[in-house]
C-alpha positions in Angstrom: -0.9 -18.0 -33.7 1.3 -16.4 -30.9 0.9 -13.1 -31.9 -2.8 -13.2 -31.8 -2.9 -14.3 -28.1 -0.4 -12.0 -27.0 -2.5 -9.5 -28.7 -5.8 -11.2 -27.0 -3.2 -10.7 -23.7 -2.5 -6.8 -24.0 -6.2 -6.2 -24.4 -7.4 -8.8 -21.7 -4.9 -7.2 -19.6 -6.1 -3.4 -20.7 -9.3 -3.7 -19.9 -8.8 -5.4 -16.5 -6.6 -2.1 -15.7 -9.3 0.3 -17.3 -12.3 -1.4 -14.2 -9.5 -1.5 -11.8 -9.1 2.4 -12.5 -13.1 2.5 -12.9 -13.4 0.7 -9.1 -10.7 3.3 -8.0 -13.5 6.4 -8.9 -16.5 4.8 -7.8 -15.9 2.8 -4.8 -17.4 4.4 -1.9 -14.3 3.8 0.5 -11.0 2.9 0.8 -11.3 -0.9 1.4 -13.2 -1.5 -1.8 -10.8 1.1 -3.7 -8.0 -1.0 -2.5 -10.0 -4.4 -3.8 -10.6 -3.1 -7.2 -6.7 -2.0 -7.6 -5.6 -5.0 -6.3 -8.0 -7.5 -7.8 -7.9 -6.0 -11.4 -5.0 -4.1 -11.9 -3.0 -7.3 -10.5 -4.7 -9.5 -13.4 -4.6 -6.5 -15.8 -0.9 -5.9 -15.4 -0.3 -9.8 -15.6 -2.0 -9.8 -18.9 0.0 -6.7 -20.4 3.2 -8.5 -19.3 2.2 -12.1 -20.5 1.3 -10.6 -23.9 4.5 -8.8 -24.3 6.3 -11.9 -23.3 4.3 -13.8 -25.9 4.9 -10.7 -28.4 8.9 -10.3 -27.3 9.3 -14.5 -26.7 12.9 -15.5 -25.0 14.6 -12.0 -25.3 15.5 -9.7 -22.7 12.5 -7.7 -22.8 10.5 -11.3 -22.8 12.2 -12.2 -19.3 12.2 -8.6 -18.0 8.3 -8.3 -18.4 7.9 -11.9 -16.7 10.3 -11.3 -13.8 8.1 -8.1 -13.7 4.6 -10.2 -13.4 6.3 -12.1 -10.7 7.0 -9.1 -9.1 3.9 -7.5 -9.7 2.1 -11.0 -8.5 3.8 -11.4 -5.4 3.7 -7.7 -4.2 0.5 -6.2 -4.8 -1.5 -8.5 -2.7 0.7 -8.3 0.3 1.1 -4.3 0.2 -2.9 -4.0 -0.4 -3.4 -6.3 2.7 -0.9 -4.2 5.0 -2.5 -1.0 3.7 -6.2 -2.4 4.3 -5.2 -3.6 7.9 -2.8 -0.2 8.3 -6.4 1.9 7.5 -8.4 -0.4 10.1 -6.0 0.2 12.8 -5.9 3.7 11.9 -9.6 3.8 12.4 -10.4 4.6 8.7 -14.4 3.7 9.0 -16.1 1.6 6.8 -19.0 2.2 4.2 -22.2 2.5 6.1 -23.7 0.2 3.7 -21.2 -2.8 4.5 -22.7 -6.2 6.0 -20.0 -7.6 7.5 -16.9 -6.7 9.1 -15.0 -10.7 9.8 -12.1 -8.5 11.6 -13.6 -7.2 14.3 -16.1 -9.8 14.9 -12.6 -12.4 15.1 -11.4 -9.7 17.7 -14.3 -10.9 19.8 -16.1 -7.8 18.7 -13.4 -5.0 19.5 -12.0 -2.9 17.5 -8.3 -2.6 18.0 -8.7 1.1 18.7 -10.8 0.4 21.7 -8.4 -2.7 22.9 -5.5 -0.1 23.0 -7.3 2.3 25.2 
């Protein structure tokens, strides 16, 4: 029974990494690049680890691949937001066919580039 959802895990998680890699190509720009690779690659890579946890159980290469989805957890979606607000302030534009931008309409409808001037 274990090693059938581990193996439902790996594939779970390899798919989720094959449309994270799939949002990476056709995204039109950088902010929903960065949302596939975050969203899906995050859940895909926490699949892969959970099923070789499940495959390994209480080994070293079971806690090594769990510490590693912790890692994984905890540091994708805080580098993706600091690279997503990094490219705003840079003045990376958006897709011309976004509907709303929440960060600069919080600003008070400034961008940050035009507050520094």
């Amino acid at each position: 029974m274990i090693s059938a959802l581990a193996l439902i895990s790996l594939w779970v998680g390899v798919v989720f990494v094959l449309l994270g890699a799939l949002g990476l190509v056709r995204f039109p720009d950088v902010y929903n690049r960065m949302q596939a690779a975050t969203k899906c690659v995050t859940l895909g890579v926490l699949g892969i680890m959970l099923g070789v946890f499940l495959r390994s159980g209480f080994n070293p290469l079971g806690i090594k691949a769990i510490i590693g989805a912790v890692f994984i957890l905890l540091t994708v979606p805080v580098s993706s937001h600091a690279l997503a607000r990094g490219s705003l302030i840079a003045g990376v534009k958006l897709w011309k066919g976004t509907v709303k931008d929440q960060f600069t309409e919080d600003r008070g409808g400034k961008s940050i580039i035009e507050e520094g001037k």
